[in-house]
Backbone as JSON, one array per atom type, in Angstrom:
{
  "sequence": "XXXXXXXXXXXXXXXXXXXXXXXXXXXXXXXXXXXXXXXXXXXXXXXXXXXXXXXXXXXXXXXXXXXXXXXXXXXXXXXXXXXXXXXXXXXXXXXXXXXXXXXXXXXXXXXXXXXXXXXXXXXXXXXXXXXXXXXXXXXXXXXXXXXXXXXXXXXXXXXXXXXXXXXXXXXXXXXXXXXXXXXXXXXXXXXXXXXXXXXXXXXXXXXXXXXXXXXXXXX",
  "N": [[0.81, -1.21, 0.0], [2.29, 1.47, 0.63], [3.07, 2.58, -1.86], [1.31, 3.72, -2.9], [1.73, 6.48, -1.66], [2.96, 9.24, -1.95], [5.98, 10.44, -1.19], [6.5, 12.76, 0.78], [4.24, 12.57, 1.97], [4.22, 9.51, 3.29], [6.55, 10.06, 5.17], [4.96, 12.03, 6.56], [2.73, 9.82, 7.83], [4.88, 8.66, 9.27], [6.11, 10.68, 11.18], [3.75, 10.63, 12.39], [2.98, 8.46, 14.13], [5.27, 8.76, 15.37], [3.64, 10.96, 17.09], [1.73, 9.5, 18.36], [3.68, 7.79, 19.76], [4.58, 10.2, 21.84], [2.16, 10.41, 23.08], [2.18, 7.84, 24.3], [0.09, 6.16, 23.19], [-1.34, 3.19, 21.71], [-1.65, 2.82, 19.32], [-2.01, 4.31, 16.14], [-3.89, 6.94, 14.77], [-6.39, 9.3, 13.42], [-6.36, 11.84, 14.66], [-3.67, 11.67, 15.09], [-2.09, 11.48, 12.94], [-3.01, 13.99, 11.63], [-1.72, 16.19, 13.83], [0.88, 15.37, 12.9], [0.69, 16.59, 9.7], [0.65, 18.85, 10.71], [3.44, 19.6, 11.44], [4.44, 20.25, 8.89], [6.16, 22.6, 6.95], [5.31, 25.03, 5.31], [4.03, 23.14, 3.51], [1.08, 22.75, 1.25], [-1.48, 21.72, 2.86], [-0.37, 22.11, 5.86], [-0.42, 24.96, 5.52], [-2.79, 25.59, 5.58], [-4.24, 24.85, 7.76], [-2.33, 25.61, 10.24], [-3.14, 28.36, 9.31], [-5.49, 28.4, 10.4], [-5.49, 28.59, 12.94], [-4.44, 25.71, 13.87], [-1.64, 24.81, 14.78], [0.82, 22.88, 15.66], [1.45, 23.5, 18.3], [-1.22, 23.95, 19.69], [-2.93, 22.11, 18.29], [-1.29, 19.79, 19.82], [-1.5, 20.15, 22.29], [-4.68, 20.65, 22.65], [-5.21, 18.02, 22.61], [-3.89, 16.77, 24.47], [-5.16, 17.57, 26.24], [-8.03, 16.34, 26.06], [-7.45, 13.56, 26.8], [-6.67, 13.39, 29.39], [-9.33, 14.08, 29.58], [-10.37, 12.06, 29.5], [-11.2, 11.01, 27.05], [-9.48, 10.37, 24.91], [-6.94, 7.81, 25.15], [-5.35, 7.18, 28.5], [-1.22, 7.14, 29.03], [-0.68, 4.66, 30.06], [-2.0, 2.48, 28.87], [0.22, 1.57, 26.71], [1.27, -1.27, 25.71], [3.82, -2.06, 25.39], [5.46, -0.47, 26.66], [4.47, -1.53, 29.52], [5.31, -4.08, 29.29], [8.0, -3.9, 28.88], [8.71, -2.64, 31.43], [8.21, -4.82, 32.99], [10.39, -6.09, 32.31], [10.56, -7.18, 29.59], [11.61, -6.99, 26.45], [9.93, -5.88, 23.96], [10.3, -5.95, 20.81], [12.64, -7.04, 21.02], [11.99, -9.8, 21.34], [9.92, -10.05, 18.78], [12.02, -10.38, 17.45], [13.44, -12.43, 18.09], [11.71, -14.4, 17.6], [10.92, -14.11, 14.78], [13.36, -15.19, 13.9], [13.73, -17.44, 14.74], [11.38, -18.91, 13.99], [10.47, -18.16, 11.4], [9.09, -15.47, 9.2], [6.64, -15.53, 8.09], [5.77, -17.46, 9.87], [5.39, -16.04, 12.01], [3.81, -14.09, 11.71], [1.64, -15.25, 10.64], [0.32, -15.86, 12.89], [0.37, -13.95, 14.67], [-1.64, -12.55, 13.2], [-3.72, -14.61, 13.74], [-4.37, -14.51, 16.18], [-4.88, -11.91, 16.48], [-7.62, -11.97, 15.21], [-9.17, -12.92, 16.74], [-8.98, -11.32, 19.55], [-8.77, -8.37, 18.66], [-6.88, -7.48, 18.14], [-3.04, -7.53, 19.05], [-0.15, -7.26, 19.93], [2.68, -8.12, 19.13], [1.6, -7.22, 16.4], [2.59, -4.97, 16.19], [1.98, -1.27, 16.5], [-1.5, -0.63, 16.51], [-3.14, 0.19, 13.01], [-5.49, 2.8, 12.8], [-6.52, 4.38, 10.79], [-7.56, 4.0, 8.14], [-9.81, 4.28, 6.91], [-10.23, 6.62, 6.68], [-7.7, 6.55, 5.19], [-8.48, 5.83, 2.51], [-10.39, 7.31, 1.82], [-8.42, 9.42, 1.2], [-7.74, 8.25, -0.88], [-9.73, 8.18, -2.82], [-9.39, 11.27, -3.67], [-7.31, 11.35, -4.71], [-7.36, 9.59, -6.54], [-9.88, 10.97, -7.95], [-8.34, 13.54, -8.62], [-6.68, 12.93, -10.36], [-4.14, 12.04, -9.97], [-0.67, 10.16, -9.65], [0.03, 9.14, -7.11], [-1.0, 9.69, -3.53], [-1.22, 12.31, -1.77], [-0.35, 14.92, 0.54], [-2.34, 17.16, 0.51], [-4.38, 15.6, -0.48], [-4.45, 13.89, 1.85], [-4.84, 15.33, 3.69], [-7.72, 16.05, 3.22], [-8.9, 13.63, 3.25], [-8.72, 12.86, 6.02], [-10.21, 14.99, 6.8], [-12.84, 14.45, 6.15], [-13.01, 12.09, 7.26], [-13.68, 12.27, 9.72], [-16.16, 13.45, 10.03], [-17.9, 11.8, 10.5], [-19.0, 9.92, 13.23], [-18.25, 8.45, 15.89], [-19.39, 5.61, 16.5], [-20.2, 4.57, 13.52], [-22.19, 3.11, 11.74], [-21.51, 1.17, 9.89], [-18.7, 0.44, 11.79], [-19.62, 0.33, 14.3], [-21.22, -1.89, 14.14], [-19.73, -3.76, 13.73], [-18.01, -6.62, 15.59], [-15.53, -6.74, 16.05], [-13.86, -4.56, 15.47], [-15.26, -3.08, 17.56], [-13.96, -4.32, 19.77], [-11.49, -4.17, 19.34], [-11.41, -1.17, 19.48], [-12.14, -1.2, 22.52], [-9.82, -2.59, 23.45], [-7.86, -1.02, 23.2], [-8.96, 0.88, 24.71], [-10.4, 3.32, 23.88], [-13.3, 5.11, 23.45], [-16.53, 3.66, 22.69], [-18.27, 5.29, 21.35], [-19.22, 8.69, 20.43], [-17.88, 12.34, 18.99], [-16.08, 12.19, 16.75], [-12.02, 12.61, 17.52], [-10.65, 14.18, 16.09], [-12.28, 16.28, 14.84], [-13.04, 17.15, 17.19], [-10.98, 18.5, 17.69], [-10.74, 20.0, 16.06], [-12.94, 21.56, 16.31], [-12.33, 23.14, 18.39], [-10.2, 24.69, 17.87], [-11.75, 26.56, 16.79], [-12.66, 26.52, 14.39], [-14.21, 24.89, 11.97], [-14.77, 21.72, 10.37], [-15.69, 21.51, 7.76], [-15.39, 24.3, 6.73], [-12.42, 23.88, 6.73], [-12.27, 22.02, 4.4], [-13.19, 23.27, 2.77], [-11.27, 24.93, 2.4], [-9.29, 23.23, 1.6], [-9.97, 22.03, -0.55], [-10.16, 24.01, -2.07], [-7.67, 24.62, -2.45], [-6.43, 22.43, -4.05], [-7.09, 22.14, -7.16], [-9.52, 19.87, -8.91], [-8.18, 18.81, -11.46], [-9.17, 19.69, -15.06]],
  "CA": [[0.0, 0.0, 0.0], [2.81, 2.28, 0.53], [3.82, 2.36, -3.07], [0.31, 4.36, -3.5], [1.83, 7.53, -1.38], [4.09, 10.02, -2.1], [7.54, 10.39, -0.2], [6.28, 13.35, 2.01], [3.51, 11.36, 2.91], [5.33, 8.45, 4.0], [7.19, 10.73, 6.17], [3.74, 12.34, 7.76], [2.97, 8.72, 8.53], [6.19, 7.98, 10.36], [5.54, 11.57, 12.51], [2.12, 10.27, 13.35], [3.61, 7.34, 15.02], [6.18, 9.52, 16.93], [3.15, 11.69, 18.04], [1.54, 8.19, 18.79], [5.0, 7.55, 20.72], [4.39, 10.72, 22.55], [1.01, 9.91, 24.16], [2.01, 6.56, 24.91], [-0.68, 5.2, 22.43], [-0.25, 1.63, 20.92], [-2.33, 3.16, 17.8], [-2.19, 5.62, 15.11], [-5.25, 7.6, 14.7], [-6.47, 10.41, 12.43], [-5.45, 12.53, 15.69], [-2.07, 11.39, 15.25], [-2.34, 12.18, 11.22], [-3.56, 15.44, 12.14], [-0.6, 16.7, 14.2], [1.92, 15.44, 11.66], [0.27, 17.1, 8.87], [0.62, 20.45, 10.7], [4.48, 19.79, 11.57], [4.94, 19.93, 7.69], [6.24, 23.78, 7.28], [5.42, 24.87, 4.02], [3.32, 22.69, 2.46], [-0.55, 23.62, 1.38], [-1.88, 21.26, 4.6], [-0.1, 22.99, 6.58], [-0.59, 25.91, 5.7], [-4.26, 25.54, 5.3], [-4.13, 23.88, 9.15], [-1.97, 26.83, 10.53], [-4.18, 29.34, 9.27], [-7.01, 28.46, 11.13], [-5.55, 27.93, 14.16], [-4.13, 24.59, 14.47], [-0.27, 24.89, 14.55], [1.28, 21.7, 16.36], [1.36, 23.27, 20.08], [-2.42, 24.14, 19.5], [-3.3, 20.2, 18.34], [-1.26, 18.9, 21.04], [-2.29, 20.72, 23.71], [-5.84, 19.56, 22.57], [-4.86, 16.23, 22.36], [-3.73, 16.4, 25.83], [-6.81, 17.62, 27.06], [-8.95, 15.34, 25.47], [-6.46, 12.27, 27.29], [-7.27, 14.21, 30.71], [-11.21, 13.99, 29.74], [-10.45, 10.33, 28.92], [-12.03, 10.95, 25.24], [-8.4, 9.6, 24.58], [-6.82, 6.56, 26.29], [-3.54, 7.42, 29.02], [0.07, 6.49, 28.52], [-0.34, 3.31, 30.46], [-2.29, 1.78, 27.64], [0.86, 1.13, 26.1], [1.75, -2.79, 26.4], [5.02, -2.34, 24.54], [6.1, 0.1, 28.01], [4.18, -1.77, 30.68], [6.26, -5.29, 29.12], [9.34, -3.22, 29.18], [8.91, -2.05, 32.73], [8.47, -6.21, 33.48], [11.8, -6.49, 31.62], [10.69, -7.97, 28.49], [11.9, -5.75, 25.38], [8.91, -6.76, 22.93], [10.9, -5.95, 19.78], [13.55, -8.1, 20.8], [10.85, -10.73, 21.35], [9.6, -10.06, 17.87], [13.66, -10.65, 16.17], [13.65, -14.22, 18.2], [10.75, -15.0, 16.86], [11.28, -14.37, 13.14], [14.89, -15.84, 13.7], [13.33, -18.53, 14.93], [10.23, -19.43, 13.37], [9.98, -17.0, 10.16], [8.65, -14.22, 8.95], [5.67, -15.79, 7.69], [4.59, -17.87, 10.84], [5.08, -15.56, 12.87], [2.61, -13.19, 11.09], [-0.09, -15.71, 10.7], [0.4, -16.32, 14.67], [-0.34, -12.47, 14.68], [-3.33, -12.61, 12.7], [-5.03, -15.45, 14.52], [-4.51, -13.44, 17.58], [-5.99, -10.16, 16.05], [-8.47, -12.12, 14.81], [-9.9, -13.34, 18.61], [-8.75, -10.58, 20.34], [-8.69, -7.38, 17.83], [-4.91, -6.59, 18.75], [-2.02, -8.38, 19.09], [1.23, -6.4, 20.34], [3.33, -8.41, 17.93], [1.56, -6.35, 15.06], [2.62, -3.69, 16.23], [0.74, -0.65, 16.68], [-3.33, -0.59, 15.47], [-3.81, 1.62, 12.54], [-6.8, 3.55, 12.97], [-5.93, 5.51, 9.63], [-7.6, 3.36, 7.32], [-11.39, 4.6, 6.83], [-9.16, 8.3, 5.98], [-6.53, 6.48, 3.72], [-9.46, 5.36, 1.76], [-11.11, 8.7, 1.75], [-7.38, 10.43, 0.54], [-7.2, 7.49, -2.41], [-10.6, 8.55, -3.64], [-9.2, 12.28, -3.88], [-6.17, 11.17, -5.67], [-7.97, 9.13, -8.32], [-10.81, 12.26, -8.77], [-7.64, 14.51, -9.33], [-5.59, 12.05, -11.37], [-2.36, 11.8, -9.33], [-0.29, 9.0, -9.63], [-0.34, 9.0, -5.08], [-1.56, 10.34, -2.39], [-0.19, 13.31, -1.53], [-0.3, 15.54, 2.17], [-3.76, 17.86, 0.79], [-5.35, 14.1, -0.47], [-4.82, 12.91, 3.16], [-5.37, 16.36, 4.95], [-9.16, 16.01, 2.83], [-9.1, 11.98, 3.39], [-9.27, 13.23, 7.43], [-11.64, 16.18, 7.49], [-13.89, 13.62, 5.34], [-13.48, 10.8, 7.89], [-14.29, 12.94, 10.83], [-17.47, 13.72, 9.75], [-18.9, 10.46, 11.09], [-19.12, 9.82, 14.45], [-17.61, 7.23, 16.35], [-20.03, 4.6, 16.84], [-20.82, 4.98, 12.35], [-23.03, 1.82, 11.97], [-20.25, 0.26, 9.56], [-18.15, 0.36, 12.58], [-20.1, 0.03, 15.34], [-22.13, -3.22, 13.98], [-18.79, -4.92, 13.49], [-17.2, -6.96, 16.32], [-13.86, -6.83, 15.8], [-13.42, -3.15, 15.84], [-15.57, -2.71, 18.62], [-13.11, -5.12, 20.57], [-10.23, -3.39, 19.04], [-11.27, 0.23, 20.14], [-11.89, -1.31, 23.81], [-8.95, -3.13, 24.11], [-6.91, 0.66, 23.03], [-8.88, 1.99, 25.88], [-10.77, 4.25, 23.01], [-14.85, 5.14, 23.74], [-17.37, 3.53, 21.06], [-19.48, 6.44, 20.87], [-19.03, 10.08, 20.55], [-17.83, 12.66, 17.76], [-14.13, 11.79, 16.08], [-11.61, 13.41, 18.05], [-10.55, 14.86, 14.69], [-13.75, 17.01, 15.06], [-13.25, 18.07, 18.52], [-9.47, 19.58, 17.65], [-10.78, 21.14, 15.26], [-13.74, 22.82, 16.2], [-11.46, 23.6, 19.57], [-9.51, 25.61, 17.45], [-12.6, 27.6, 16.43], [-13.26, 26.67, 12.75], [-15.11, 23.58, 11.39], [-14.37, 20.59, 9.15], [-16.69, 22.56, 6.81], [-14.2, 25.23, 6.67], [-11.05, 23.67, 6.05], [-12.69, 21.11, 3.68], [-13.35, 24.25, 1.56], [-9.6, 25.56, 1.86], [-8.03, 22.23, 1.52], [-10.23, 21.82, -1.82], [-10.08, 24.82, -3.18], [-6.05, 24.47, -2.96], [-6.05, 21.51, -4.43], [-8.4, 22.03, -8.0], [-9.76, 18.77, -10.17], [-8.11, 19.13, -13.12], [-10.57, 20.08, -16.11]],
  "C": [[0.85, 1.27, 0.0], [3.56, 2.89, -0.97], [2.29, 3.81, -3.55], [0.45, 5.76, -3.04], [3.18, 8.1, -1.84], [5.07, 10.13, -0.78], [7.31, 11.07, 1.26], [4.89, 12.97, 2.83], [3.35, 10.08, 3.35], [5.8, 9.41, 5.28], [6.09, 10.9, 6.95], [3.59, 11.15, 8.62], [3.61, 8.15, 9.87], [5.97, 9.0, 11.53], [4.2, 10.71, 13.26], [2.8, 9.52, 14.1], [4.27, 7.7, 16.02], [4.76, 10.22, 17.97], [2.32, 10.64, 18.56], [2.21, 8.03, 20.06], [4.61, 8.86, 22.2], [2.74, 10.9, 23.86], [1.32, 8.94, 24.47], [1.08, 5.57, 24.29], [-0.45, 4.26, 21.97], [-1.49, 1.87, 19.75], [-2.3, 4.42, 17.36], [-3.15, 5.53, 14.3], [-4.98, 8.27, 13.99], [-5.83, 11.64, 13.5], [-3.94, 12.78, 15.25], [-1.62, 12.35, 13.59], [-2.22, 13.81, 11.25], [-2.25, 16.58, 12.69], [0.95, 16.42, 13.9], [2.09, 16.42, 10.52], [0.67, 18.86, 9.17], [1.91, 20.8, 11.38], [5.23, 19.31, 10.23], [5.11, 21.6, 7.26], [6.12, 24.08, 5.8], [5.43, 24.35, 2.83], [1.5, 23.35, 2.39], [-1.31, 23.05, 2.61], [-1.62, 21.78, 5.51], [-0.27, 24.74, 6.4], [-2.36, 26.32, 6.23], [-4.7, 25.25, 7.12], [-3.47, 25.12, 10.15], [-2.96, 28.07, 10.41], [-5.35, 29.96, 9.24], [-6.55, 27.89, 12.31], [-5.17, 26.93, 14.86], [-2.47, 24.12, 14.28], [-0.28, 23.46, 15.46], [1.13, 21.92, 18.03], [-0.63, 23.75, 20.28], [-2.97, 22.54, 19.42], [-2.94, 19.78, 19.35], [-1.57, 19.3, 22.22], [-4.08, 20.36, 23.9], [-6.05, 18.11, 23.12], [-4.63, 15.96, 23.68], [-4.74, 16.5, 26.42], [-7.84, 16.39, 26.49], [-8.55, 13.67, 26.22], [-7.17, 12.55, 28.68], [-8.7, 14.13, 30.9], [-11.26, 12.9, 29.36], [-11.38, 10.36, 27.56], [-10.82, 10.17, 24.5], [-7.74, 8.41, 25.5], [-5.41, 7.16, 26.99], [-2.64, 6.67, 28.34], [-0.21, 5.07, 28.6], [-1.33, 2.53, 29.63], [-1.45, 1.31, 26.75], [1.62, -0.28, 26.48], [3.08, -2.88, 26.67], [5.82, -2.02, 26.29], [5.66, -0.52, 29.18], [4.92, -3.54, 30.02], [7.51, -4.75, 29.25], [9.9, -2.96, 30.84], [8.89, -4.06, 33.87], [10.08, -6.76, 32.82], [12.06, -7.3, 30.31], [10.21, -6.91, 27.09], [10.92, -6.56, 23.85], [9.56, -6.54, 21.46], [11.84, -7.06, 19.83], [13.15, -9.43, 20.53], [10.41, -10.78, 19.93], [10.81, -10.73, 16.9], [13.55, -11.58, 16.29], [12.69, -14.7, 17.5], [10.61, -15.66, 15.67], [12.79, -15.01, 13.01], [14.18, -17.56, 13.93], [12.83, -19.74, 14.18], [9.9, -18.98, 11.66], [9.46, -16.17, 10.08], [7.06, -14.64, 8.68], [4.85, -16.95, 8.68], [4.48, -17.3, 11.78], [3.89, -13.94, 12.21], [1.47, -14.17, 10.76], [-0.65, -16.18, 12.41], [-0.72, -15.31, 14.73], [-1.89, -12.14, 14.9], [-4.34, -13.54, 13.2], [-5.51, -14.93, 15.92], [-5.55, -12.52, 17.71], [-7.18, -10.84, 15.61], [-9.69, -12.77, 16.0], [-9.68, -12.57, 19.3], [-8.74, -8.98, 20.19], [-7.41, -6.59, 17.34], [-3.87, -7.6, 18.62], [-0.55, -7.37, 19.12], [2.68, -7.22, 19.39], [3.01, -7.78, 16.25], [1.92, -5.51, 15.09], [1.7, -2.5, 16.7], [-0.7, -1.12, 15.86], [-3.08, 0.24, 14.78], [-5.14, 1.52, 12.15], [-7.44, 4.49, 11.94], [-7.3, 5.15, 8.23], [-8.82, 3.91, 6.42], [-10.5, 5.95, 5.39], [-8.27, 7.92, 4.64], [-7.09, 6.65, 2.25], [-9.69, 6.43, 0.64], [-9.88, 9.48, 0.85], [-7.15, 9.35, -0.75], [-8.42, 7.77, -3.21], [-10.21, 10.17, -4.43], [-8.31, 12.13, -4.87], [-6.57, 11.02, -6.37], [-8.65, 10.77, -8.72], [-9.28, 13.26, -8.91], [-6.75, 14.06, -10.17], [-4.39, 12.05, -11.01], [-1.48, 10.48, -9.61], [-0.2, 8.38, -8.18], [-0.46, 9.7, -4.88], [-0.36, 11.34, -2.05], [-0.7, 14.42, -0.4], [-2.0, 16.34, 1.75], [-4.82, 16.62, 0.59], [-5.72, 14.19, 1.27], [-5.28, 14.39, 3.9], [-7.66, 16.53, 4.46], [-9.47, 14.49, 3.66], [-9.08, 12.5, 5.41], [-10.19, 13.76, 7.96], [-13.19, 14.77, 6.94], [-14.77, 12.9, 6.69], [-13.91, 11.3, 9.29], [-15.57, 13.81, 11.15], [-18.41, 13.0, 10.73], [-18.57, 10.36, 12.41], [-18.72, 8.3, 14.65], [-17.72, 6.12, 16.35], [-21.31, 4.77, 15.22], [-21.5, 3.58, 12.68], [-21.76, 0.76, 11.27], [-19.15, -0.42, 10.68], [-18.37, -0.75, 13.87], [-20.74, -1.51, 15.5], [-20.39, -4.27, 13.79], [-18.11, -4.99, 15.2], [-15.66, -6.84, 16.94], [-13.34, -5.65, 16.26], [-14.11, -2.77, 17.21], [-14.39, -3.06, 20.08], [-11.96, -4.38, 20.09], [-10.15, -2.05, 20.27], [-11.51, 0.0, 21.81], [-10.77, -2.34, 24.59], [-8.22, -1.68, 24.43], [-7.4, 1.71, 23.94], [-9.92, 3.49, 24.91], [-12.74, 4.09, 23.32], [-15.38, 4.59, 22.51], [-18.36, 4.68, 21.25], [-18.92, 7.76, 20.81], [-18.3, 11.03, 19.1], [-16.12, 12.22, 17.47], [-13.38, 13.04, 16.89], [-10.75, 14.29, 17.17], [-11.18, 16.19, 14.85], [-13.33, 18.08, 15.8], [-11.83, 18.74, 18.98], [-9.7, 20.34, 16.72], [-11.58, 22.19, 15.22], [-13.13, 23.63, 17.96], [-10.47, 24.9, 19.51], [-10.92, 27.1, 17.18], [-13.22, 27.95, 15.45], [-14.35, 25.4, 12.87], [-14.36, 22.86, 10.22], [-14.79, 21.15, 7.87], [-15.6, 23.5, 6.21], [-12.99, 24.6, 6.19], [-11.44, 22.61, 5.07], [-12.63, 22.27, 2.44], [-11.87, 24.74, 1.35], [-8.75, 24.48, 1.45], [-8.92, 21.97, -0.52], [-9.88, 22.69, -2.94], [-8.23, 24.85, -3.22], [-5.72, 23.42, -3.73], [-7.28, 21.21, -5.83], [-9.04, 20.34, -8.61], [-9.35, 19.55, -11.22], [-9.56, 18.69, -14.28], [-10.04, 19.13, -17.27]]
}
């Protein structure tokens, strides 16, 4: 799938994860997306994101609050640090593994896991991204890009934060429900997408219109 984004969105990606890293989350969210996107200095997302208000200490200072009103999950939701703090370095755990066993049984291990449990700390983090990626590969095609590129995904977010938490697609499925309450994440309420952005003082509405109109359909 990564073959379908462009370079500097690869990179956003990899931020999300750090700002992931910095809550302590063991998933990357549109949140996370979000305050990547607007530690990109001089691109149109960022700018568009900046100039309504949502510079990086603006998002994360949100973001913290929102952790504090438990709308987000605490640090100690992270397995990776509460196995670490028992003395067992889960990456290293992951090398024996594939030294071990392979690459390929230890990823269908994974998946039988995630598939009874929603998670599995050998996959790694959850991404939470996916609904959004979707949403920024529909933008690409309607503008004819060859990938996704930082205003795709900054649309492919405002899009997916439209819907509310507990969408029926979502909510009626098992799996994710069990996912978002293993991660400590509420099933109901508006996308915390939403509620950094209308925190700032605009609307999805609003930057949906600046992120489009920067970015035309070719005629």
């Amino acid at each position: 799938m990564l073959d379908q984004f462009a370079e500097p969105v690869r990179c956003i990606l990899r931020v999300a994860e750090q700002e992931a890293d910095r809550l302590g989350h063991n998933y990357i969210g549109c949140e996370h997306v979000l305050a990547a996107l607007a530690q990109q200095p001089g691109t149109p997302a960022n700018r568009i994101l900046v100039g309504h208000g949502l510079d990086i200490e603006s998002i994360r200072g949100e973001l913290d609050r929102l952790v504090e009103q438990g709308v987000l999950p605490p640090p100690w939701h992270n397995d990776a640090d509460l196995l670490r703090g028992l003395g067992i370095d889960l990456d290293a755990v992951m090398r024996a593994a594939r030294q071990t066993f392979g690459d390929a049984a230890v990823d269908n291990a994974a998946r039988q896991v995630t598939r009874r449990t929603g998670w599995s700390p050998l996959c790694g983090k959850a991404i939470l991204v996916k609904q959004a990626l979707y949403y920024a590969g529909q933008q690409r095609r309607e503008r004819n890009r060859p990938v996704i590129e930082a205003p795709d995904l900054l649309l492919g977010l405002l899009r997916d934060a439209e819907q509310p938490v507990d969408r029926p697609r979502c909510f009626n499925n098992p799996w994710r429900r069990r996912l978002r309450g293993r991660l400590g994440l509420p099933l109901r309420g508006p996308s915390p997408v939403r509620l950094v952005v209308e925190a700032a003082g605009t609307s999805l509405e609003v930057l949906q219109q600046a992120a489009t109109a920067a970015t035309p359909v070719p005629s």
